[in-house]
C-alpha positions in Angstrom: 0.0 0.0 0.0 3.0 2.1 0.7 5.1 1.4 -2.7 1.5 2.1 -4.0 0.7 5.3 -2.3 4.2 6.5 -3.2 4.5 5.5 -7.1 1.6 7.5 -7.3 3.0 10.8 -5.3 6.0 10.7 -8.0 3.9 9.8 -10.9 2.2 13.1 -9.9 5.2 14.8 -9.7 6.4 13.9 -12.9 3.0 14.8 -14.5 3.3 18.7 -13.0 6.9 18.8 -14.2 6.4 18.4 -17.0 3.5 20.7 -17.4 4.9 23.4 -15.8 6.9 26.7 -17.5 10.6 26.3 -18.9 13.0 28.8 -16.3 14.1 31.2 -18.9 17.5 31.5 -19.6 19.2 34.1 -17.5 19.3 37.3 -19.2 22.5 39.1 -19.3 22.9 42.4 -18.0 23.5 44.8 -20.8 27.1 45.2 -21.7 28.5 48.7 -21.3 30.0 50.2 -24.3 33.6 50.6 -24.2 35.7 53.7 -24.5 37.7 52.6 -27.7 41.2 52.4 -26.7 43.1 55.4 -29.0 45.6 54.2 -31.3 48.8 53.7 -29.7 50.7 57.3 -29.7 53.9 57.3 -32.0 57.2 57.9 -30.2 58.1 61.7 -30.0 60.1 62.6 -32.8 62.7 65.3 -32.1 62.1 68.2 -35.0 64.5 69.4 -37.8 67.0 71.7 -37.0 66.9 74.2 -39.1 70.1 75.8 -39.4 70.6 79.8 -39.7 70.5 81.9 -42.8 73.8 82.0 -44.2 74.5 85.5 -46.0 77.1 83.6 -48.3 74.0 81.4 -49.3 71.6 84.4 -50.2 71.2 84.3 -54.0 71.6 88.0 -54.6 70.3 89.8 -58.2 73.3 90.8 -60.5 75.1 93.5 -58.7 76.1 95.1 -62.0 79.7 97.0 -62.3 81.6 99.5 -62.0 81.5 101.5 -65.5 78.9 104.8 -66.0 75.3 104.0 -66.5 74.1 106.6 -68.8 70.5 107.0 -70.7 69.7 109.8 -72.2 71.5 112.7 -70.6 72.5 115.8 -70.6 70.2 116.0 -73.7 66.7 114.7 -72.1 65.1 117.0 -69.7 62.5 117.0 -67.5 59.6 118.9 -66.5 59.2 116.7 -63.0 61.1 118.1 -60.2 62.8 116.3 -57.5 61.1 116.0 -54.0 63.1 113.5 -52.2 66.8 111.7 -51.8 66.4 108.8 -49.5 68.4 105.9 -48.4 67.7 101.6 -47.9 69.7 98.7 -46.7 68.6 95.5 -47.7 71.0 93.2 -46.4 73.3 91.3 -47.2 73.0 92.1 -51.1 72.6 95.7 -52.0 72.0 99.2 -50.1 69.9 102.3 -52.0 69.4 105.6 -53.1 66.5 106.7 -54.3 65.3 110.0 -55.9 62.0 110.6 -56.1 60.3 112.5 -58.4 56.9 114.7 -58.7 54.6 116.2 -61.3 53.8 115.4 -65.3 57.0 114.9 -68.0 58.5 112.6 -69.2 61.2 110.9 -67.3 64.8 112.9 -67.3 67.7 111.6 -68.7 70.4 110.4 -66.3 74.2 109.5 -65.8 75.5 107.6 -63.0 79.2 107.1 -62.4 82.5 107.2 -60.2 84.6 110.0 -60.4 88.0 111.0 -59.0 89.0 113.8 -56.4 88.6 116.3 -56.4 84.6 116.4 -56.8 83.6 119.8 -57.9 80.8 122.1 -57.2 78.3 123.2 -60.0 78.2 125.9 -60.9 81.0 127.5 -59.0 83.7 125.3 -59.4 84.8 124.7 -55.9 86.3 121.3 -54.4 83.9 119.6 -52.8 84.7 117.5 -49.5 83.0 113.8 -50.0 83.0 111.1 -46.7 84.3 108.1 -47.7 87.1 106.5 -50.3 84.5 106.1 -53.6 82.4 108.9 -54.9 79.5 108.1 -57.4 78.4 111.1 -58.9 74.4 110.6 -59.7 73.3 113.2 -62.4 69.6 113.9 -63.8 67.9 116.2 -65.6 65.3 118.2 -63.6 65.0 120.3 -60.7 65.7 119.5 -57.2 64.3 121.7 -56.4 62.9 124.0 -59.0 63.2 128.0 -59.1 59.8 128.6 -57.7 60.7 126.8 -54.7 58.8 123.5 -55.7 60.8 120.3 -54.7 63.2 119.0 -52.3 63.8 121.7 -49.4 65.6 119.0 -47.2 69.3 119.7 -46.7 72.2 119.2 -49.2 74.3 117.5 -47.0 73.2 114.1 -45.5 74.9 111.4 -43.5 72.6 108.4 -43.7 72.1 106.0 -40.5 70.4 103.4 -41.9 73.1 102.2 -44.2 76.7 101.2 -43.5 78.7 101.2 -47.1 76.7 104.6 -48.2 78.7 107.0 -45.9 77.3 110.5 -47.3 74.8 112.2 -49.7 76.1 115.8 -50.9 74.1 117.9 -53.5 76.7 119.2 -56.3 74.0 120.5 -58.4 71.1 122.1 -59.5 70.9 124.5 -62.0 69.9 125.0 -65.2 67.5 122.2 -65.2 69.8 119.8 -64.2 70.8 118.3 -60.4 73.9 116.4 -59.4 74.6 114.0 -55.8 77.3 113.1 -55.0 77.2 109.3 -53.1 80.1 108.9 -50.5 80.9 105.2 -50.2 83.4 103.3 -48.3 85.0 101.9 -51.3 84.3 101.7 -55.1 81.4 98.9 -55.5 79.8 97.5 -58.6 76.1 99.0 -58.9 72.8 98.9 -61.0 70.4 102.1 -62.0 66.8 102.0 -62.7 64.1 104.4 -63.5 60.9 103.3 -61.7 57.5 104.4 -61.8 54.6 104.8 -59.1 56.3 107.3 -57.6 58.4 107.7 -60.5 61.8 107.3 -58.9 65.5 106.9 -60.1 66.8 104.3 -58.0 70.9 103.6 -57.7 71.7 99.7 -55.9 75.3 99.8 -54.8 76.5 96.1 -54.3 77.4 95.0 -50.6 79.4 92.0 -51.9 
């Protein structure tokens, strides 16, 4: 009666077992993103060293000579009249003077050159005193300034301080149309002339190599 009685409580069991819901899987907890690692960093890398300028490298324009530079003068006069003598270094190839120019005309005719001691005065005649061991005598045809009083009322006598080889400016000239400057230098150097326009300028380069 027992065995019976107890067959039966586990056929029972069985029975309900089986009937009864499946445990559902466990669910897993939702997975965090993760910070994506960054690429691995590449190893410091020590930059170029970029060596100084060296003057002796600089590829400088042609520096010219040493022979007159002439273009249409005495015979090419001018109606513009001279406002300004002016000085520039630009380093290490060439330093500047520039004569600047004002009004309507044509551009004058011009002759640039070295000439010996003594440099002379115009129109008196006189010896002139000029700094340095190199005179280049710039010569143009217009006023500087004009008899009305119109141009350049600076002074005729200029030591520059923003160039080394150019040691003095000296007006020898202006009359009759015509002005003269006399550039001081510390030695005869090759140089290059050009008329320029915008202000319309004569501009002398005189060579630092």
């Amino acid at each position: 009666m027992v065995a019976a009685t107890a067959a039966l409580v586990a056929a029972t069991a069985m029975s309900l077992s089986a009937c009864a819901p499946a445990e559902p899987e466990p669910t897993s907890s939702p997975t965090t993103p993760q910070e994506s690692t960054p690429p691995s960093t590449p190893p410091a890398t020590t930059p170029p060293t970029i060596a100084p300028t060296d003057p002796e490298a600089t590829q400088c324009p042609g520096g010219g000579d040493t022979g007159a530079v002439e273009d249409g003068f005495p015979q090419r006069l001018s109606s513009l009249v001279g406002i300004e003598i002016r000085t520039g270094s630009h380093p290490p190839c060439f330093e500047r003077v520039v004569i600047e120019f004002a009004g309507t005309g044509d551009a004058p005719g011009f002759r640039v050159e070295y000439q010996p001691d003594p440099i002379m005065d115009s129109p008196r005649g006189e010896p002139v005193e000029v700094a340095g061991d190199a005179t280049l005598v710039v010569s143009a045809g217009a006023w500087m300034p004009n008899p009305d009083g119109d141009g350049y009322d600076g002074p005729r006598q200029i030591q520059p301080l923003n160039v080394e080889t150019i040691l003095e400016l000296e007006q020898l000239e202006n009359f009759e149309g015509m002005t003269a400057w006399a550039i001081g230098l510390d030695r005869e150097r090759p140089f290059t002339v050009q008329w320029l326009e915008n202000p319309a300028r004569l501009v002398v380069d005189v060579a630092l190599n």
